[in-house]
The first five atom37 places (N, CA, C, CB, O) and aatype in JSON, in Angstrom:
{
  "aatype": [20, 20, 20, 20, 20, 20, 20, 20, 20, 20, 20, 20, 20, 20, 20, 20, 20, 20, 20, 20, 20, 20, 20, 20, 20, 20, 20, 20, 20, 20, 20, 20, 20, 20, 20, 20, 20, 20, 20, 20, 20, 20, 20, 20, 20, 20, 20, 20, 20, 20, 20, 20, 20, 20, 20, 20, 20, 20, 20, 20, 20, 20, 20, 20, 20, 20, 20, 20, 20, 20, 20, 20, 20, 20, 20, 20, 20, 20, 20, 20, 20, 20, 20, 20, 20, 20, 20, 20, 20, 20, 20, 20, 20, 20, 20, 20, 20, 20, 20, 20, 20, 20, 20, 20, 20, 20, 20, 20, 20, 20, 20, 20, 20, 20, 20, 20, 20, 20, 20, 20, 20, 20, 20, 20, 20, 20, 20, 20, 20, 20, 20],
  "atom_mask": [
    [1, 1, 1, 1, 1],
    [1, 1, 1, 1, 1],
    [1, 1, 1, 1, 1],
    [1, 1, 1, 1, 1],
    [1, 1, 1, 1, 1],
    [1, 1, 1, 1, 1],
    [1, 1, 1, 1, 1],
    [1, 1, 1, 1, 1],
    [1, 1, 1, 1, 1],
    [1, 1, 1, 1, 1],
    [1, 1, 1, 1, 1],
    [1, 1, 1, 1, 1],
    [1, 1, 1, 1, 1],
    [1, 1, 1, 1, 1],
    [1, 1, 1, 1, 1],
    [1, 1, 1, 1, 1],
    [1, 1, 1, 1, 1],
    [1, 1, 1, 1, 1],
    [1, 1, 1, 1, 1],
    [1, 1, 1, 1, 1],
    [1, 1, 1, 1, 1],
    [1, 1, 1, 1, 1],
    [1, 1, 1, 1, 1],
    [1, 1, 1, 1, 1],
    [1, 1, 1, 1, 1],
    [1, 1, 1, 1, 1],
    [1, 1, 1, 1, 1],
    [1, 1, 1, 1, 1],
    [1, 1, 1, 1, 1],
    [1, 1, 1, 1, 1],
    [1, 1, 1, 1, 1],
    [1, 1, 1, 1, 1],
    [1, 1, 1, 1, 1],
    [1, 1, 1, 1, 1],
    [1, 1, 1, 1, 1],
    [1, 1, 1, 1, 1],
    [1, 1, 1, 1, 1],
    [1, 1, 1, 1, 1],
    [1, 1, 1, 1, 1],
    [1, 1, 1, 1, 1],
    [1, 1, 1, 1, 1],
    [1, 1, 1, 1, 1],
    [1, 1, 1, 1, 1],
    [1, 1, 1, 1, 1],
    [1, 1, 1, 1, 1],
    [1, 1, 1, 1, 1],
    [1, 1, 1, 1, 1],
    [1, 1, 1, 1, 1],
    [1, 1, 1, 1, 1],
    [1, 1, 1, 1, 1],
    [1, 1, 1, 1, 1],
    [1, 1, 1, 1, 1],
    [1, 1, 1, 1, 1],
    [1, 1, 1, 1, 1],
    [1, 1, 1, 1, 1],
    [1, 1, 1, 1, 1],
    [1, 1, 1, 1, 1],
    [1, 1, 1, 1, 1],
    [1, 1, 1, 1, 1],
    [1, 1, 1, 1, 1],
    [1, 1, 1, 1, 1],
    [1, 1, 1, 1, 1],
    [1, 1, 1, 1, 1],
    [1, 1, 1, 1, 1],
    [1, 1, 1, 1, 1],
    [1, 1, 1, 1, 1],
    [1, 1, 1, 1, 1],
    [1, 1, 1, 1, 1],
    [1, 1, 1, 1, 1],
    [1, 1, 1, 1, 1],
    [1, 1, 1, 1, 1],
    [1, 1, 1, 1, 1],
    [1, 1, 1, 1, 1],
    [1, 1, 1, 1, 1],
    [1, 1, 1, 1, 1],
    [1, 1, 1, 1, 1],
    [1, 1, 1, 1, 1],
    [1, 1, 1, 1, 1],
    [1, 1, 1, 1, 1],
    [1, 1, 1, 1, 1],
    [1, 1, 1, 1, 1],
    [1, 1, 1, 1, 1],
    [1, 1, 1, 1, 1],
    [1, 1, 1, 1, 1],
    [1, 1, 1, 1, 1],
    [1, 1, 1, 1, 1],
    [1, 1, 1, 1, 1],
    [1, 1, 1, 1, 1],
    [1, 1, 1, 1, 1],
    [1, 1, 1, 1, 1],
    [1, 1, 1, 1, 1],
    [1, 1, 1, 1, 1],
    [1, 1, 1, 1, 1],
    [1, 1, 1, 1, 1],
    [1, 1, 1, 1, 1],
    [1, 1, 1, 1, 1],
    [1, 1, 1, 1, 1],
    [1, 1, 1, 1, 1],
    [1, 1, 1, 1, 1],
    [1, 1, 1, 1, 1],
    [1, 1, 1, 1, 1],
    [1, 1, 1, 1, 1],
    [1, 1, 1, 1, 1],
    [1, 1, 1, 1, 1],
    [1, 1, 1, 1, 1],
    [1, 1, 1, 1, 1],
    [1, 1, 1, 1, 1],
    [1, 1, 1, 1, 1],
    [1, 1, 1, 1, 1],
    [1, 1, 1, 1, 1],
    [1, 1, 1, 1, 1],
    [1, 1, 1, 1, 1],
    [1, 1, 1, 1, 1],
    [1, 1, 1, 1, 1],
    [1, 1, 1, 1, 1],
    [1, 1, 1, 1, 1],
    [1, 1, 1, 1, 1],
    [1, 1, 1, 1, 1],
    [1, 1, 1, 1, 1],
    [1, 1, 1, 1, 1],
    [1, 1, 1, 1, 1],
    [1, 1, 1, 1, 1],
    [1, 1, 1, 1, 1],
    [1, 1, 1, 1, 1],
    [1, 1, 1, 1, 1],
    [1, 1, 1, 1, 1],
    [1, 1, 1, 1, 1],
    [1, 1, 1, 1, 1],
    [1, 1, 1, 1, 1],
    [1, 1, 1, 1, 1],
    [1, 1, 1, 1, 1]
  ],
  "atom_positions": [
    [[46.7, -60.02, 151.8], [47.33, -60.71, 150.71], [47.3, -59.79, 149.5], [46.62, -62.07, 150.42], [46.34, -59.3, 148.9]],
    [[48.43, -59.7, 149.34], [48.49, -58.3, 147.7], [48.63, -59.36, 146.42], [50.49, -56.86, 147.62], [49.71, -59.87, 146.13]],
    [[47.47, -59.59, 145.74], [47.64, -60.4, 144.52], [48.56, -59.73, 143.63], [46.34, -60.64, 143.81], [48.75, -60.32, 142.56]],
    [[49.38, -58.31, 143.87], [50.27, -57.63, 143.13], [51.52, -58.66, 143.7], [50.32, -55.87, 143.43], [52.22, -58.96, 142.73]],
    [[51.87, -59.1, 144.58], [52.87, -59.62, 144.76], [52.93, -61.0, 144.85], [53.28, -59.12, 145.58], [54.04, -61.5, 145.06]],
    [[52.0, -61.68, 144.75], [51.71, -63.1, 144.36], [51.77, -63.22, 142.62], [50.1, -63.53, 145.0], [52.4, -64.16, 142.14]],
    [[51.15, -62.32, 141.79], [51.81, -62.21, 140.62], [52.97, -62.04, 139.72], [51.5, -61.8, 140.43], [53.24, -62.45, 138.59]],
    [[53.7, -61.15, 140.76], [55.1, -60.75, 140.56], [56.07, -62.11, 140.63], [55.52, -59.62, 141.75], [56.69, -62.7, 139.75]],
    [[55.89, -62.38, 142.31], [56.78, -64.18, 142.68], [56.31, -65.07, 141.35], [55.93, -65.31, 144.57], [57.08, -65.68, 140.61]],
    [[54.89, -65.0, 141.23], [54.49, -66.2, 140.13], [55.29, -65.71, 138.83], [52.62, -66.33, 139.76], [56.1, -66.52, 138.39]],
    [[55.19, -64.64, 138.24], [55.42, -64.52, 136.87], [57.11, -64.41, 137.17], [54.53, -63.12, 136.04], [57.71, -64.09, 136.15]],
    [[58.11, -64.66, 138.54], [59.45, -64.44, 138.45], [59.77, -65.88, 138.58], [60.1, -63.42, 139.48], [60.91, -66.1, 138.18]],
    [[59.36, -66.59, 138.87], [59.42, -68.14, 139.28], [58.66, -68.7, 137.78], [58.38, -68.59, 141.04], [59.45, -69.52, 137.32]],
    [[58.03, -68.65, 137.29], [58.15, -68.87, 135.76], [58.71, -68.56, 134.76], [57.52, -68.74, 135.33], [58.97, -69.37, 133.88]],
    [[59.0, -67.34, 134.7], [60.53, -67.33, 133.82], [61.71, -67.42, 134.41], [60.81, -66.16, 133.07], [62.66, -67.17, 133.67]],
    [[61.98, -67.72, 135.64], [63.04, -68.55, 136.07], [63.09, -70.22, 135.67], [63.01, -68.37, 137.54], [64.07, -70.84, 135.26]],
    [[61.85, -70.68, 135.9], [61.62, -71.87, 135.68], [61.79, -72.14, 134.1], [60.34, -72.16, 136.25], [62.3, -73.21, 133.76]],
    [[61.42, -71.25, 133.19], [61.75, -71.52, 131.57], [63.04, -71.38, 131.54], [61.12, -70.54, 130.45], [63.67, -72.16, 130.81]],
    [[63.66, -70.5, 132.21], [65.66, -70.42, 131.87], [66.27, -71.33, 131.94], [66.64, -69.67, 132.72], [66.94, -71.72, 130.99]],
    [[66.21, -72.15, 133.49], [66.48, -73.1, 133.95], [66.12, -74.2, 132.86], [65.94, -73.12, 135.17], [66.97, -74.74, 132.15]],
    [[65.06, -74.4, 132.83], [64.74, -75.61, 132.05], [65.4, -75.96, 130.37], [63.16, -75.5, 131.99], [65.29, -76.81, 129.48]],
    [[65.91, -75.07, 130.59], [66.64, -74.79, 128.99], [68.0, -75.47, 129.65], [66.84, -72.71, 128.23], [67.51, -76.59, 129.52]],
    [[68.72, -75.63, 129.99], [70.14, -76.05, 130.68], [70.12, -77.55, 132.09], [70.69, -74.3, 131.56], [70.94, -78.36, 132.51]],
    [[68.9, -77.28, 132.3], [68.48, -78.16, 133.42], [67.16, -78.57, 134.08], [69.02, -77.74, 134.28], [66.67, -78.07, 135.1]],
    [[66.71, -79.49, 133.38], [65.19, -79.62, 132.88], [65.01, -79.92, 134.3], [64.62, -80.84, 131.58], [64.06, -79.37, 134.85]],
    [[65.92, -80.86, 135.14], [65.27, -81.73, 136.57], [65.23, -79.91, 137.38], [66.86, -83.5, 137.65], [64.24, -79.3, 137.78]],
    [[66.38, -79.55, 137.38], [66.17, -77.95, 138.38], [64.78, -77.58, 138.2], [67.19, -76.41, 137.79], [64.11, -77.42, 139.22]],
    [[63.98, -77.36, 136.56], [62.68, -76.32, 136.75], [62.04, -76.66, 137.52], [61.78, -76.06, 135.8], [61.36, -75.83, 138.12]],
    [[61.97, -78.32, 137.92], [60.43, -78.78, 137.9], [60.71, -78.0, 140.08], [59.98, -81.42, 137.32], [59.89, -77.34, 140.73]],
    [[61.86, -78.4, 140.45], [62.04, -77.93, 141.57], [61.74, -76.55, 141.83], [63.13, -78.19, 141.83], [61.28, -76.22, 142.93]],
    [[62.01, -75.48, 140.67], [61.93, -73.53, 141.24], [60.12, -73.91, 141.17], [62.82, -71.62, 139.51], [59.29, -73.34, 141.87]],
    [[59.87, -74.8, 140.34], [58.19, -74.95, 140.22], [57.65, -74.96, 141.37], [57.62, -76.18, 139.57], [56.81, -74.2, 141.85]],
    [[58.49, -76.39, 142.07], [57.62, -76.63, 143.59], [58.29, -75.65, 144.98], [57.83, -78.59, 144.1], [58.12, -75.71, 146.2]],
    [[58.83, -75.09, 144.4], [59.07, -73.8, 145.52], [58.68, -72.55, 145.23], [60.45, -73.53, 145.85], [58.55, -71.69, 146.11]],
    [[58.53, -72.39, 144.32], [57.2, -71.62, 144.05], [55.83, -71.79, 144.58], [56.97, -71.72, 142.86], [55.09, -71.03, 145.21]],
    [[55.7, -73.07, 144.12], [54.27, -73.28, 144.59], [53.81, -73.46, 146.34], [53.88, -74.66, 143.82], [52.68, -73.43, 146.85]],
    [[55.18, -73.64, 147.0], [55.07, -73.74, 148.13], [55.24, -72.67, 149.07], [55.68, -74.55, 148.33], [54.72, -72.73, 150.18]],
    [[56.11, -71.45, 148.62], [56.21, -70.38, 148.88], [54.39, -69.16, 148.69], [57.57, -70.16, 147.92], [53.93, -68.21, 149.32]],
    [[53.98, -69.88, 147.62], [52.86, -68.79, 147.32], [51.72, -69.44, 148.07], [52.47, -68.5, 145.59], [50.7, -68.95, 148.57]],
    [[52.21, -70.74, 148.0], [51.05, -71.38, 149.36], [51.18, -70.83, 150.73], [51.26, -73.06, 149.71], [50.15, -70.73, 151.39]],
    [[52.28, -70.47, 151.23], [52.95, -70.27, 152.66], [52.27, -68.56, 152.82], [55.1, -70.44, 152.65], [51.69, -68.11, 153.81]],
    [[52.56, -67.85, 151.54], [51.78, -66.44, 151.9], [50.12, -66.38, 152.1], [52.08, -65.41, 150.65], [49.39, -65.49, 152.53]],
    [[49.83, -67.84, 151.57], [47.97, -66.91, 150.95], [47.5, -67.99, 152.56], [46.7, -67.71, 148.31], [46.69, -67.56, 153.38]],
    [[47.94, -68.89, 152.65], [47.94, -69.12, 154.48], [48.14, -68.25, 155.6], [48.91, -69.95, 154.88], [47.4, -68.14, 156.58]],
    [[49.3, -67.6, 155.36], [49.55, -66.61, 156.86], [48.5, -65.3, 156.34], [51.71, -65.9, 157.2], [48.09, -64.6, 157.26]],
    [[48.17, -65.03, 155.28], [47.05, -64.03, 155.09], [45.65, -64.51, 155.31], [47.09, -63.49, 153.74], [44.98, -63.6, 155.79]],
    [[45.05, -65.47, 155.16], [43.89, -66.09, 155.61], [43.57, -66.28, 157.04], [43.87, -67.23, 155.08], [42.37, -66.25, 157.32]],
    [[44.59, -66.51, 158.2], [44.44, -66.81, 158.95], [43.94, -66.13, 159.92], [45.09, -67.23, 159.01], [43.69, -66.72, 160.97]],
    [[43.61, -64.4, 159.79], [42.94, -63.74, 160.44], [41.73, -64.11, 160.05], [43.22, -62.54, 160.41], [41.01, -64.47, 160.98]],
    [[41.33, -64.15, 159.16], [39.84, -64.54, 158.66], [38.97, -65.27, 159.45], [39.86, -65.31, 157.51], [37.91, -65.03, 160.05]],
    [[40.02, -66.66, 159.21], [39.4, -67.78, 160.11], [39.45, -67.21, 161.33], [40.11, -69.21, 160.12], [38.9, -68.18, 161.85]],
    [[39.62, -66.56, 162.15], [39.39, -66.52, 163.74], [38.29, -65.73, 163.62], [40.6, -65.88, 164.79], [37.33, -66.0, 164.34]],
    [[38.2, -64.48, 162.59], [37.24, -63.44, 162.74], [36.03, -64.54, 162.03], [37.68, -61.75, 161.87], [34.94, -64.0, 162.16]],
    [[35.92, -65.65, 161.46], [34.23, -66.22, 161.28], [34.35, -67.0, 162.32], [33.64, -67.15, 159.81], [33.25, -67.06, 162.87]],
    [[35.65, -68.05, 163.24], [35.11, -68.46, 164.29], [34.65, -67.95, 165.82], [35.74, -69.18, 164.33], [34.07, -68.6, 166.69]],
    [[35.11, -66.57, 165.85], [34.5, -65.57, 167.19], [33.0, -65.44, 166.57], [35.43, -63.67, 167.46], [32.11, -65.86, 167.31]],
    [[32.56, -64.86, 165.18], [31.44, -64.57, 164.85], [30.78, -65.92, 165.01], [31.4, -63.92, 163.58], [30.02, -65.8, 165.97]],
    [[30.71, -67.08, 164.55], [29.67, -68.3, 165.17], [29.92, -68.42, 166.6], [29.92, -69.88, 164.51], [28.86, -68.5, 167.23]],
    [[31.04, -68.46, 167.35], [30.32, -68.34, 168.76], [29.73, -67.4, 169.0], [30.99, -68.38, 169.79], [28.84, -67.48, 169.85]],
    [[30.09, -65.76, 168.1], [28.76, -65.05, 169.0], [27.22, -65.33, 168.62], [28.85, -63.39, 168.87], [26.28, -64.68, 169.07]],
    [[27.14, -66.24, 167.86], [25.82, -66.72, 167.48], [25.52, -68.15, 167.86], [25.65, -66.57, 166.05], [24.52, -68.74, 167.45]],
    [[26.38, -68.65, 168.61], [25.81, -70.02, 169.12], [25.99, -71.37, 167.98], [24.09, -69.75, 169.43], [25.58, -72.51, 168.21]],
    [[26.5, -71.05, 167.08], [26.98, -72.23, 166.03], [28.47, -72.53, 166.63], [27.05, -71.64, 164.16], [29.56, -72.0, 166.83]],
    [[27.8, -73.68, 166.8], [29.72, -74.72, 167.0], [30.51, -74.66, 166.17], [29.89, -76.36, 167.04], [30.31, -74.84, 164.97]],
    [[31.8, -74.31, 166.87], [32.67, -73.75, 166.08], [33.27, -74.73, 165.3], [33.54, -73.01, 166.74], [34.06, -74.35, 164.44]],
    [[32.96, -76.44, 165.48], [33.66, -77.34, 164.98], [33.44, -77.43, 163.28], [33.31, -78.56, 165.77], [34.17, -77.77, 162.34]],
    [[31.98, -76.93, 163.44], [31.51, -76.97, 161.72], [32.4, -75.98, 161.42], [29.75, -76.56, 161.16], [32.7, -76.65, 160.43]],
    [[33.21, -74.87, 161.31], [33.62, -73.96, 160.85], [35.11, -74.58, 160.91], [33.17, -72.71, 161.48], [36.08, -73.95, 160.5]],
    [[35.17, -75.53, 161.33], [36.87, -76.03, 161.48], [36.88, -77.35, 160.75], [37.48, -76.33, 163.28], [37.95, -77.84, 160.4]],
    [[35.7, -77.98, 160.5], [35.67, -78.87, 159.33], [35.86, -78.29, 157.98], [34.46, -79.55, 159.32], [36.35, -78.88, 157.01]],
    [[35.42, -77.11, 158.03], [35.54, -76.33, 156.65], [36.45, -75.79, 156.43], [34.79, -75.46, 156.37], [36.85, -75.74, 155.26]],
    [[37.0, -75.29, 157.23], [38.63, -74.74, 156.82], [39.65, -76.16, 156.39], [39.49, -73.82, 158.49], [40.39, -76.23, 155.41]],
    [[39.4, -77.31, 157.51], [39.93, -78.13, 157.18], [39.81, -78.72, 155.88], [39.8, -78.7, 157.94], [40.83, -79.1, 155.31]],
    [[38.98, -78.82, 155.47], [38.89, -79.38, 153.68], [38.47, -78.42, 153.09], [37.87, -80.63, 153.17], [37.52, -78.56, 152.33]],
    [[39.12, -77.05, 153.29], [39.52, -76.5, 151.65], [41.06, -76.79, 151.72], [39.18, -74.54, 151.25], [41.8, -77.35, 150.91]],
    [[41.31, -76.21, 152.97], [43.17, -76.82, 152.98], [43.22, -78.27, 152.03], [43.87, -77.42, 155.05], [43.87, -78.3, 150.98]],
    [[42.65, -79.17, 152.41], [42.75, -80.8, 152.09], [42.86, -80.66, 150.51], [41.22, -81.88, 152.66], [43.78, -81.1, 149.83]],
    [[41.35, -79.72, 149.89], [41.79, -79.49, 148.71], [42.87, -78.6, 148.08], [40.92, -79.27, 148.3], [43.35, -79.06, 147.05]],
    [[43.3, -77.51, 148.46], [44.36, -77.21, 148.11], [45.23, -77.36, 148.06], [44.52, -76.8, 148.18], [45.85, -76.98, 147.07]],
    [[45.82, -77.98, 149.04], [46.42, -78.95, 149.37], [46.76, -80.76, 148.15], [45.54, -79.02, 150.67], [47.8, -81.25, 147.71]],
    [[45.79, -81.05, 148.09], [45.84, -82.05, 146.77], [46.18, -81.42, 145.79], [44.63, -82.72, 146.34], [47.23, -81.59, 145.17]],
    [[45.06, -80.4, 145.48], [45.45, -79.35, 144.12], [46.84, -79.33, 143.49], [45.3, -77.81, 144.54], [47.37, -79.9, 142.53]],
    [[47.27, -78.3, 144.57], [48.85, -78.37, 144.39], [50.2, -79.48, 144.27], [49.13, -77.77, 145.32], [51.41, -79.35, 144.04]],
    [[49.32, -80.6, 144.54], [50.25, -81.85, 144.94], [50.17, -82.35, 143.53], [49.69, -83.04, 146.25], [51.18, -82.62, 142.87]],
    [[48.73, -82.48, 142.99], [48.57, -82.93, 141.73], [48.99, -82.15, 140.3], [47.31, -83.17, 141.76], [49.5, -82.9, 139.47]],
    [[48.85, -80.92, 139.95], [49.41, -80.03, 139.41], [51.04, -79.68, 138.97], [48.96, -79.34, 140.08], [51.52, -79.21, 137.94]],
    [[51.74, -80.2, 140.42], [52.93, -80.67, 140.51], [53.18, -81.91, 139.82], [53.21, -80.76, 141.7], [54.05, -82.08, 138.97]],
    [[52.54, -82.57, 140.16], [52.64, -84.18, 139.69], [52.7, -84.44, 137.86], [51.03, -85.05, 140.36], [53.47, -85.04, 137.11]],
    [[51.37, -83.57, 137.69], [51.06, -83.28, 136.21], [52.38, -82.28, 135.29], [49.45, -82.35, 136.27], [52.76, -82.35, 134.12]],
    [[52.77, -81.44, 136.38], [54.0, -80.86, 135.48], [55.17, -81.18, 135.24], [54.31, -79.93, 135.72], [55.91, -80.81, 134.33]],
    [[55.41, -82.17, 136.44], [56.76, -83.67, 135.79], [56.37, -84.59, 135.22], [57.58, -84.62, 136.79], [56.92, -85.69, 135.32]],
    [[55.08, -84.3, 134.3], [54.4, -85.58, 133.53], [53.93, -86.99, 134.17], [55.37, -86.01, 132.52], [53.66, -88.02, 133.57]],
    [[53.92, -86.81, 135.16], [52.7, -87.99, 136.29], [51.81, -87.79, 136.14], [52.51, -88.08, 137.76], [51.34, -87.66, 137.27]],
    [[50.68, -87.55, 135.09], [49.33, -87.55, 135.01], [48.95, -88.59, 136.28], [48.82, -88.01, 133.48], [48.41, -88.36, 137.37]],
    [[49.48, -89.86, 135.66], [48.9, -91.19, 136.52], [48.46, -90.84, 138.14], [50.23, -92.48, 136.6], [47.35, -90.96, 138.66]],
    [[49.65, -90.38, 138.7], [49.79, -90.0, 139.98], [49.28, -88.97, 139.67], [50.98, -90.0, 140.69], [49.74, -89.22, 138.55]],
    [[48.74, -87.97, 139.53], [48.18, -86.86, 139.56], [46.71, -86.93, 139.87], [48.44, -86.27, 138.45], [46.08, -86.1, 140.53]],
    [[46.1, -88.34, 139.16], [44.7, -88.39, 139.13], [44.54, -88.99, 140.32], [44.04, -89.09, 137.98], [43.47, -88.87, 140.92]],
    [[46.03, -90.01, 141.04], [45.1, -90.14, 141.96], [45.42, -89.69, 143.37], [44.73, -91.39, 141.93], [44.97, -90.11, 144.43]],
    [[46.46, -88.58, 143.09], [46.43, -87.56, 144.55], [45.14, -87.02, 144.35], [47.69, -86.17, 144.72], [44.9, -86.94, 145.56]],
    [[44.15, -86.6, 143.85], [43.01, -86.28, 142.91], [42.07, -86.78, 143.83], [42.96, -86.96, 141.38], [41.45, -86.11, 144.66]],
    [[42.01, -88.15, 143.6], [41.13, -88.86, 143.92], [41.31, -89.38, 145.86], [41.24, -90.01, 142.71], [40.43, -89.67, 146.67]],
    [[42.7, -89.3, 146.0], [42.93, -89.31, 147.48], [42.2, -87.9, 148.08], [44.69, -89.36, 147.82], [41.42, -88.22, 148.98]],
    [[42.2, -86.47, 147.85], [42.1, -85.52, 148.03], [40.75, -85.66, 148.27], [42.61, -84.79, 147.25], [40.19, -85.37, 149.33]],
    [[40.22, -86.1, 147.26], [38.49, -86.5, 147.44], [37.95, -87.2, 148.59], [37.99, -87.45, 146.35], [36.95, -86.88, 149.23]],
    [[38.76, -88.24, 148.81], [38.35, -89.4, 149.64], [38.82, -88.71, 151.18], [39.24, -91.02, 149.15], [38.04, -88.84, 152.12]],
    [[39.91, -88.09, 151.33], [40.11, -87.67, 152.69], [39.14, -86.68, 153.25], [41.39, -87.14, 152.82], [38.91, -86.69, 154.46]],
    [[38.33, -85.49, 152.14], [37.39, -84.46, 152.15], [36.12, -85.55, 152.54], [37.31, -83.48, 150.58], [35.41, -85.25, 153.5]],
    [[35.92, -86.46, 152.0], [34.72, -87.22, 152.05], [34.31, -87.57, 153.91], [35.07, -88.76, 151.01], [33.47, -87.16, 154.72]],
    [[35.52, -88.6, 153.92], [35.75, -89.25, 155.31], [35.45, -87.76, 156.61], [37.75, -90.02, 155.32], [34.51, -87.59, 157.38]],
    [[36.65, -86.93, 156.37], [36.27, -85.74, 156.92], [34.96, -84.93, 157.49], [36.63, -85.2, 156.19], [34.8, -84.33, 158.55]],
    [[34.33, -85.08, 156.67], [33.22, -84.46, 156.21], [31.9, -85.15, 156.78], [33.28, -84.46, 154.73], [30.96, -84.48, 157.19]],
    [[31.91, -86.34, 156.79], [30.9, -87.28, 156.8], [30.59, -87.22, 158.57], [31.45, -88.9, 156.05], [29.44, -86.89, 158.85]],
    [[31.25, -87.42, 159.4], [30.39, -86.93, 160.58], [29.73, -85.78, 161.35], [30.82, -87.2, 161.22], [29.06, -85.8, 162.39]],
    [[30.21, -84.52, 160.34], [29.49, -83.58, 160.49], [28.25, -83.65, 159.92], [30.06, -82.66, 160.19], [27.24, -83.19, 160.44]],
    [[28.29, -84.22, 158.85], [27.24, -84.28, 157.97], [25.88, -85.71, 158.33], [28.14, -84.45, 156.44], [24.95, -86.04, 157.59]],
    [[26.25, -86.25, 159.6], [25.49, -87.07, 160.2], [25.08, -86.79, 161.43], [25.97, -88.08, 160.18], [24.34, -87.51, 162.1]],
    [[25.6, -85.62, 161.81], [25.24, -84.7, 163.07], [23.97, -83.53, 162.28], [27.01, -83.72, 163.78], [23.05, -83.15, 163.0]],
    [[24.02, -83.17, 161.19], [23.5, -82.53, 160.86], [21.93, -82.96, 160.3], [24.34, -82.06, 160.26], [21.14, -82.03, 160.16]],
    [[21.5, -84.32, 159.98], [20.69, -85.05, 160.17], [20.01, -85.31, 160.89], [20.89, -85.59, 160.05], [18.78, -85.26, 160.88]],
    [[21.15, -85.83, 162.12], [20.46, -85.75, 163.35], [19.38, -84.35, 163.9], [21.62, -85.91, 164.25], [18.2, -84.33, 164.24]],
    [[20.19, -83.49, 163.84], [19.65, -82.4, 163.69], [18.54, -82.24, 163.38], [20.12, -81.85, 163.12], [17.76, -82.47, 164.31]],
    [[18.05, -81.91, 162.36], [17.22, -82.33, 161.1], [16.27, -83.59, 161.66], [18.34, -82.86, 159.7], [15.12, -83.24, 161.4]],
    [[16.24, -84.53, 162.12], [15.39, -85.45, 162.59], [15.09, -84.98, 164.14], [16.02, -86.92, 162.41], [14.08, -85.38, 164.72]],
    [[15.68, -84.44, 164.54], [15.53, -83.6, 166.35], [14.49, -82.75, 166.14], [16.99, -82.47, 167.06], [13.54, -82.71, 166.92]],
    [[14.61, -81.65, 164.56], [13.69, -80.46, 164.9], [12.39, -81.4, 164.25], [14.14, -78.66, 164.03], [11.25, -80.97, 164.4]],
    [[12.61, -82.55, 163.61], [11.11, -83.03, 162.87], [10.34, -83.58, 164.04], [11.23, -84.35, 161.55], [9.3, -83.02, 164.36]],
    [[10.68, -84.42, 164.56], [10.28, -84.98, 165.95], [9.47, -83.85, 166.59], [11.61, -85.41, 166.92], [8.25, -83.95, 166.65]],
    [[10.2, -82.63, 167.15], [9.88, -81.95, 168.12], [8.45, -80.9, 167.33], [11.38, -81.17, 168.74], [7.57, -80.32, 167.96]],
    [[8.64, -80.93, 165.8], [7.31, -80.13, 165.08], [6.31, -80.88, 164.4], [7.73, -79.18, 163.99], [5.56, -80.54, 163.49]],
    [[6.44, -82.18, 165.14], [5.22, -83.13, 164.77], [4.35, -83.51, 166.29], [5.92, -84.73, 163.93], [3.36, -84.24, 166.27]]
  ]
}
């Protein structure tokens, strides 16, 4: 991922987006969300080696790979909101903004929560077995 060219798209899609908006306020808010969806679409197909190279590395160490796929899964979830809300906030939907916000939260939560009760378990397995 070349943050030289994620800066470039960003800073050309914002002063596209100010031109526009001078003649056609509904067009900006659109070069906005294709922007934002385009710079999402690069920093994804560049990440995605990553994720395979930490999930080969926990199987070669015996950590389930599912914890490592809960975690990818909710940063997406948040970035994912991020961007939804940000959007929301720049056609002046605060309202809706706070609570893609707060959905974003709640889906990370739900997500999250049976790993995080396996991991207890856990945690009560090794207490058991060192008492």
């Amino acid at each position: 991922m070349s943050i030289l060219k994620i800066a470039g798209i960003a800073l050309i899609a914002t002063t596209l987006a100010l031109v526009v908006k001078r003649y056609r306020p509904e067009a900006a808010l659109q070069v906005s969300i294709a922007a934002g969806v385009l710079l999402l679409l690069i920093a994804v197909g560049s990440i995605s080696g990553l994720i395979d190279g930490v999930i080969e590395t926990a199987e070669a160490y015996g950590i389930d790979p599912e914890y490592f796929s809960v975690l990818v899964k909710t940063i997406g979830v948040a970035y994912v909101a991020q961007l939804a809300s940000v959007i929301c906030s720049d056609a002046g939907e605060n309202a809706i903004a706070s609570k893609v916000d707060l959905c974003g939260r709640l889906a990370i939560l739900v997500m999250v929560a049976p790993t995080v009760f396996k991991i207890i378990d856990m945690v009560k397995e090794l207490l058991g077995a060192a008492a």
